[in-house]
C-alpha positions as a Markdown table, in Angstrom:
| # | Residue | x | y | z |
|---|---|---|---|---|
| 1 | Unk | -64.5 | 42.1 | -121.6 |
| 2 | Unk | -61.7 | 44.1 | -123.6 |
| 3 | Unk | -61.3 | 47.6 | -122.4 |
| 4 | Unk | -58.8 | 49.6 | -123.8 |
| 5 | Unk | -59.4 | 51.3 | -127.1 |
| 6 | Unk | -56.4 | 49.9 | -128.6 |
| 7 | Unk | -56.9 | 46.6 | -128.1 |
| 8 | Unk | -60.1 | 46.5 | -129.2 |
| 9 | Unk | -59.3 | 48.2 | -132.6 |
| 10 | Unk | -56.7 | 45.6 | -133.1 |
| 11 | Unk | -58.6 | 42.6 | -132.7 |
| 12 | Unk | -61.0 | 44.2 | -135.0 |
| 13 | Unk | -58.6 | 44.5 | -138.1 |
| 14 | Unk | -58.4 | 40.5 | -137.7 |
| 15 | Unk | -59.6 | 39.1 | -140.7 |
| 16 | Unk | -61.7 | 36.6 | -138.4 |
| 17 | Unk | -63.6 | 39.9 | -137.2 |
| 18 | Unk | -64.0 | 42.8 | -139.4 |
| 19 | Unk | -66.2 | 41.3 | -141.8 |
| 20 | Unk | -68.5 | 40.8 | -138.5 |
| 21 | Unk | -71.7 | 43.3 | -138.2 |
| 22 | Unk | -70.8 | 45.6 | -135.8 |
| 23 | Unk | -73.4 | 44.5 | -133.0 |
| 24 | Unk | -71.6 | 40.6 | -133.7 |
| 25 | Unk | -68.3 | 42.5 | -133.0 |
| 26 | Unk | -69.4 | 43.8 | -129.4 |
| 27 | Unk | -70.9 | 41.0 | -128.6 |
| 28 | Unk | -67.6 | 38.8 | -128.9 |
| 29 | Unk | -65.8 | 41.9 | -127.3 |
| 30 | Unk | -67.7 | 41.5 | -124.4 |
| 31 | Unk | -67.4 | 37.5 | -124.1 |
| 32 | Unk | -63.6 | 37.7 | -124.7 |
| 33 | Unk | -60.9 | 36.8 | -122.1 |
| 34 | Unk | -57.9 | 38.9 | -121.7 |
| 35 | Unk | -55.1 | 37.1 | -120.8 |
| 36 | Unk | -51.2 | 37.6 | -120.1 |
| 37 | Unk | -48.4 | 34.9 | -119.8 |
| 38 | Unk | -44.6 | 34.3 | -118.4 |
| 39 | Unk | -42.6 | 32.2 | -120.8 |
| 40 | Unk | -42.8 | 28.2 | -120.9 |
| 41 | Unk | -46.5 | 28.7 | -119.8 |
| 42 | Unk | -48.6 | 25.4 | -120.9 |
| 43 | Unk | -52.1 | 26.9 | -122.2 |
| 44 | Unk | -53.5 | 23.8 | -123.9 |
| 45 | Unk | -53.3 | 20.2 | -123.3 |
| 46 | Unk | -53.9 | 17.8 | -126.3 |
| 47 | Unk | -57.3 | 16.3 | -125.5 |
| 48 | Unk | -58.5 | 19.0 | -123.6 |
| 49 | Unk | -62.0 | 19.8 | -124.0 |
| 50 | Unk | -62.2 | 22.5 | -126.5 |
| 51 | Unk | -64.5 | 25.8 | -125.4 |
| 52 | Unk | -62.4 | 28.8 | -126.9 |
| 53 | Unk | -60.1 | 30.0 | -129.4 |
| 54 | Unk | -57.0 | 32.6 | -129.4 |
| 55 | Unk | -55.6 | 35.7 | -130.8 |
| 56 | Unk | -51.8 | 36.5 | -130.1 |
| 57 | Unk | -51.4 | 39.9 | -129.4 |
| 58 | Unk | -47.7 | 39.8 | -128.7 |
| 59 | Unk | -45.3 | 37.2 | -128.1 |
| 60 | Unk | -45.2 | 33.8 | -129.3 |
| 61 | Unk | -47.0 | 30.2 | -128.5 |
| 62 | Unk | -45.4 | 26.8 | -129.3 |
| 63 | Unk | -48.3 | 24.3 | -130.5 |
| 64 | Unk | -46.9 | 20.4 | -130.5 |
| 65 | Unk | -48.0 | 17.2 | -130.0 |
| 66 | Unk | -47.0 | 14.1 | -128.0 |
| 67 | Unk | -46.2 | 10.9 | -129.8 |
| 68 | Unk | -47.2 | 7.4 | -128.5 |
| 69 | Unk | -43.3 | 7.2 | -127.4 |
| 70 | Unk | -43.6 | 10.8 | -125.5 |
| 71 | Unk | -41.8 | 12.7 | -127.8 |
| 72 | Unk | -42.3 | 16.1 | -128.7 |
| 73 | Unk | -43.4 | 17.2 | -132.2 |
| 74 | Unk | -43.8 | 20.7 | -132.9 |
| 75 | Unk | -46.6 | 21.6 | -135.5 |
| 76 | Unk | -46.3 | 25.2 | -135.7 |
| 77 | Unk | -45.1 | 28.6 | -134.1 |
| 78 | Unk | -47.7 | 31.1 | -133.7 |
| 79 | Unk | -46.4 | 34.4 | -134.3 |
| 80 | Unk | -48.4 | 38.0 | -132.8 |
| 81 | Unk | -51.6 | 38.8 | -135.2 |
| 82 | Unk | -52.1 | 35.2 | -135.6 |
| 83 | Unk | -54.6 | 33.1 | -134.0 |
| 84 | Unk | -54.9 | 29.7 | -133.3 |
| 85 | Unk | -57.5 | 26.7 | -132.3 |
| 86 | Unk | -60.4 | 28.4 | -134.6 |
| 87 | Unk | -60.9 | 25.6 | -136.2 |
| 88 | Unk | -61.2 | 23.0 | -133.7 |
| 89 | Unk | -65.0 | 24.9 | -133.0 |
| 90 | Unk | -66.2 | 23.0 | -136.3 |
| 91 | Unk | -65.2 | 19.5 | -135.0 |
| 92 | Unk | -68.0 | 17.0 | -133.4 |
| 93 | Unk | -66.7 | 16.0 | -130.3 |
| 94 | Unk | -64.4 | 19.6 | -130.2 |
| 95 | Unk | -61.2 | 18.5 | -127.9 |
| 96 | Unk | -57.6 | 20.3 | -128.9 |
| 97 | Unk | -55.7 | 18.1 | -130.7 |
| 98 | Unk | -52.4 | 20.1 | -130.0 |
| 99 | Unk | -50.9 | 21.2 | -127.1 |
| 100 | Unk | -49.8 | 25.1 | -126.5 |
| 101 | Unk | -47.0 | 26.6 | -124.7 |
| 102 | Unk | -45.7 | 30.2 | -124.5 |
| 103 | Unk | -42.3 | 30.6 | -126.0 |
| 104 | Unk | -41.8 | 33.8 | -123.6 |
| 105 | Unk | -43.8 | 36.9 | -122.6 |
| 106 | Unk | -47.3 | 36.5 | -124.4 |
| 107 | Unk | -50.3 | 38.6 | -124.7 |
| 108 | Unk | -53.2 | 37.1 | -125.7 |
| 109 | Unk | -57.1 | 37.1 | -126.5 |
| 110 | Unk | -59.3 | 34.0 | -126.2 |
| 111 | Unk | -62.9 | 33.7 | -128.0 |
| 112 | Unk | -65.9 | 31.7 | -126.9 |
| 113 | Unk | -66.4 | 29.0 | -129.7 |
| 114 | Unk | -69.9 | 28.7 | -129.1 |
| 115 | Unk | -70.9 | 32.5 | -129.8 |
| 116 | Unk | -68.4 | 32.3 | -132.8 |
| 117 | Unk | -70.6 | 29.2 | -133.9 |
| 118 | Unk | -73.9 | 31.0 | -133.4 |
| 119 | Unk | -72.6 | 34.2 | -135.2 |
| 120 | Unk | -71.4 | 32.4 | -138.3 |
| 121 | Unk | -74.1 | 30.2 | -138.4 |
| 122 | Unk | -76.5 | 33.9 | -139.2 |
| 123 | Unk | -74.4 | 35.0 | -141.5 |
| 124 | Unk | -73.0 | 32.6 | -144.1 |
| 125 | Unk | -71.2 | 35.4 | -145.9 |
| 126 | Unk | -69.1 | 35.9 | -142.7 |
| 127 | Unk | -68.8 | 32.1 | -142.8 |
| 128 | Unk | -67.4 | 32.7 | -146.1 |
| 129 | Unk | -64.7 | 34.7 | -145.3 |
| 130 | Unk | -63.3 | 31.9 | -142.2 |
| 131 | Unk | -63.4 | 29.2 | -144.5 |
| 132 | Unk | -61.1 | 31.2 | -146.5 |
| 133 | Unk | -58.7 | 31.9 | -143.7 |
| 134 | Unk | -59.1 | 28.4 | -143.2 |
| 135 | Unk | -58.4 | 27.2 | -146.5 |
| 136 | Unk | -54.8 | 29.7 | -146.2 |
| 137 | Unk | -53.7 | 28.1 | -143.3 |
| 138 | Unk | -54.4 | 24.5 | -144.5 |
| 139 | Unk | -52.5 | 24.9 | -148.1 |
| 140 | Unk | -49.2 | 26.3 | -145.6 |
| 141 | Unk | -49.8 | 23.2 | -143.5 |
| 142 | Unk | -50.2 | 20.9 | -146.8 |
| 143 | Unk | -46.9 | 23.0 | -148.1 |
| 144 | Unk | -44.8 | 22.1 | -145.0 |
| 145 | Unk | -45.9 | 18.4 | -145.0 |
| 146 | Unk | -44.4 | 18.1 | -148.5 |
| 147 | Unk | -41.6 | 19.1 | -147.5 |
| 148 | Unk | -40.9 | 17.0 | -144.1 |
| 149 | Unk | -42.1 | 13.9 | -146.1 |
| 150 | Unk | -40.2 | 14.5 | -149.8 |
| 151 | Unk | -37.1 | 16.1 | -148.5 |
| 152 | Unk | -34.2 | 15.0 | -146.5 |
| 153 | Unk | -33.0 | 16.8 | -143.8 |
| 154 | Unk | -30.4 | 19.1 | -145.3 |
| 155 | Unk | -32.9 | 20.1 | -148.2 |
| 156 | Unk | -35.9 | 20.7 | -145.4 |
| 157 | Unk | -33.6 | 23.6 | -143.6 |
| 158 | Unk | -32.0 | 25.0 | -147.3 |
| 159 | Unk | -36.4 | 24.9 | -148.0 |
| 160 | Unk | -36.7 | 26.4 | -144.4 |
| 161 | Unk | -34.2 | 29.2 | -144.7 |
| 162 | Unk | -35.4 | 30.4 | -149.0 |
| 163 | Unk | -39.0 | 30.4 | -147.5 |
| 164 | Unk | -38.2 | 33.3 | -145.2 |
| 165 | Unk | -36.6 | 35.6 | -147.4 |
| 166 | Unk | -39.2 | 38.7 | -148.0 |
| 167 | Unk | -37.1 | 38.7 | -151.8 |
| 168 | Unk | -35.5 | 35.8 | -153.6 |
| 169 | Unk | -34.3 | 38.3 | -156.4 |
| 170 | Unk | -32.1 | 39.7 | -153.6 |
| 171 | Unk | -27.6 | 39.2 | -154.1 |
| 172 | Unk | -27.6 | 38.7 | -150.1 |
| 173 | Unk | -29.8 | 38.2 | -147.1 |
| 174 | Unk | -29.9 | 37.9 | -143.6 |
| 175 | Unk | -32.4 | 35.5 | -141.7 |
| 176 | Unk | -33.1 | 35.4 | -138.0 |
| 177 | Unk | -34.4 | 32.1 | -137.2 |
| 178 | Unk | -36.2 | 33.7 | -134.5 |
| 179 | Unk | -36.5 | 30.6 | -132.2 |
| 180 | Unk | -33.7 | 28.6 | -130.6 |
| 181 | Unk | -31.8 | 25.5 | -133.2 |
| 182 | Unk | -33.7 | 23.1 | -130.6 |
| 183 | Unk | -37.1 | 24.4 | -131.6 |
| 184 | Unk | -35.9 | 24.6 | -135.5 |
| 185 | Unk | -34.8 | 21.2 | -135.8 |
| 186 | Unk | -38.0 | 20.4 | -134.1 |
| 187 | Unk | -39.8 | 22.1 | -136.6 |
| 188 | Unk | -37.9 | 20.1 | -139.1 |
| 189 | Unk | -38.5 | 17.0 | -137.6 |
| 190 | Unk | -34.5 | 16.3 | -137.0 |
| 191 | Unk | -32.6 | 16.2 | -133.5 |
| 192 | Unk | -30.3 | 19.2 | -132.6 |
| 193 | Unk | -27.4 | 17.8 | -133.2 |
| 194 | Unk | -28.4 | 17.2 | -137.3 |
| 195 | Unk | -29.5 | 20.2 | -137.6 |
| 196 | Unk | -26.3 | 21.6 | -135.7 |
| 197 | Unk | -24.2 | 18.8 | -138.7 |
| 198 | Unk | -26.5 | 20.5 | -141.6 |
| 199 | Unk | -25.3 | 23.8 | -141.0 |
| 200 | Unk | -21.4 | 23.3 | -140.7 |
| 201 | Unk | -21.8 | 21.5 | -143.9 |
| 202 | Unk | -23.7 | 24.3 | -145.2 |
| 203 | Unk | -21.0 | 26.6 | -143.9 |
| 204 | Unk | -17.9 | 25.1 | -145.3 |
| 205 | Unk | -19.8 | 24.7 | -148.2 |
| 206 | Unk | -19.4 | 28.2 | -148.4 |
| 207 | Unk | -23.9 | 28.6 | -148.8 |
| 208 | Unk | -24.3 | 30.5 | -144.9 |
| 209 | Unk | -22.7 | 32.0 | -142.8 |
| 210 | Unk | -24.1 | 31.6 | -139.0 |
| 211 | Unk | -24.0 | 33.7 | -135.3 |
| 212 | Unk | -26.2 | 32.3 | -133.1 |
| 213 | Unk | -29.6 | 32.4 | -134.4 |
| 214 | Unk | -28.6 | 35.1 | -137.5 |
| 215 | Unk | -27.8 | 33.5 | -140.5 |
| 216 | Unk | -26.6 | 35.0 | -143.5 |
| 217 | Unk | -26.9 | 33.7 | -147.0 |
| 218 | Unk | -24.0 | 35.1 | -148.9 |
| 219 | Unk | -25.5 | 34.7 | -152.5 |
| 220 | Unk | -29.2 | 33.8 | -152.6 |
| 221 | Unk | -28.7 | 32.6 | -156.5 |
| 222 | Unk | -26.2 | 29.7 | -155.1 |
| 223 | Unk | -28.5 | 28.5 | -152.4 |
| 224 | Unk | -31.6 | 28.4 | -154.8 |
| 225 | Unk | -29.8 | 26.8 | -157.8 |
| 226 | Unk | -28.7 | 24.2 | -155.0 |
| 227 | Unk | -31.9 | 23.3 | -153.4 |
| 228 | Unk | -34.4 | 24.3 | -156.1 |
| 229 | Unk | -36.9 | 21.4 | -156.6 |
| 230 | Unk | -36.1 | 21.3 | -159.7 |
| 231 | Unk | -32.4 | 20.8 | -159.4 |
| 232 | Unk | -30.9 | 17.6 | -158.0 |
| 233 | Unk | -28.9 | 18.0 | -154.7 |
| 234 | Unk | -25.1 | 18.5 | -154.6 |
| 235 | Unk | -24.6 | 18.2 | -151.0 |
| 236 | Unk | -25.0 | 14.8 | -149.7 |
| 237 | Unk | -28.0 | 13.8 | -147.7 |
| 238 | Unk | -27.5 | 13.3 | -144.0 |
């Protein structure tokens, strides 16, 4: 059961909730699991059976899955107000098909799956509005498989680095990556030390400038006209 006020009326704004009656609302309240976590904490194992679903409060969680040769793939990082695993509730046989793993600190909220079933199942209209969380969430995923599967690697992190900026009509900007190179190039499906390759060439080319995980695009103009889709690319392909 969630107790404090505050945390309550955040989990409430979630688009998975407020379009809840308010009796549904209370009733997941009560049946939800606060939980807190030190970094590199595993939460989910791929294949594990699949009985809740999660709301970040604070922090971040790593989901990735393990190839057939044990390697790691990362799939996506879940960032606070985000949640995570609500879909695997409308599968038949509902097992996790990722693994999770705190990338630090992390506050989170988990969700019965079975009362989240029930609920929607009375009221299709609510039902309505998860399918078009869904649907969101699905068109980024289909966005980002484009791009690992019709891109080489120095397009995917030019593609990677235009997709964060808040404004592409800006003279300048300044990303933080956020997450450690190891966990980018992961990301981008490319080892360390291409990713590390990528960006010296992006730096002599005169498109970044880099500090550790700050990078900062000295003309945004130049770096679109150079990896726009609809331009070819001048920097050779690694």
């Amino acid at each position: 059961m969630i107790q404090a006020p505050e945390t309550r009326e955040i989990i409430l704004l979630h688009p998975l909730f407020r379009h809840l009656r308010r009796e549904d609302q209370v009733r997941l309240l009560d049946a939800a699991h606060e939980q807190r976590h030190a970094n590199e904490v595993m939460l989910l194992h791929q294949g594990q059976e699949a009985e809740r679903f999660f709301l970040v409060l604070s922090g971040r969680v790593k989901l990735f899955r393990i190839s057939a040769d044990g390697q790691e793939k990362v799939v996506e990082i879940i960032q606070a107000g985000q949640t995570f695993a609500e879909a695997v509730m409308f599968m038949q046989h509902a097992v996790y098909p990722v693994c999770a793993q705190t990338l630090g600190p992390v506050h989170m909220i988990s969700f019965p799956n079975r009362m989240m079933l029930q609920i929607l199942s009375e009221h299709p209209q609510t039902c309505l509005h998860l399918l078009g969380h869904l649907s969101v969430r699905l068109h980024q995923r289909l966005g980002e498989l484009e791009t690992l599967t019709l891109q080489n690697a120095t397009q995917r992190f030019a593609l990677y680095l235009i997709q964060r900026l808040e404004n592409r009509a800006v003279e300048s900007a300044e990303i933080d990556l956020l997450l450690p190179k190891r966990l980018v190039a992961a990301r981008l499906s490319m080892q360390p030390e291409t990713l590390s390759r990528i960006m010296a060439r992006l730096r002599q080319a005169g498109l970044i400038e880099s500090r550790g995980r700050r990078i900062r695009i000295p003309s945004v103009g130049r770096l679109l006209d150079e990896f726009s889709e609809s331009r070819e690319i001048s920097l050779r392909a690694v």
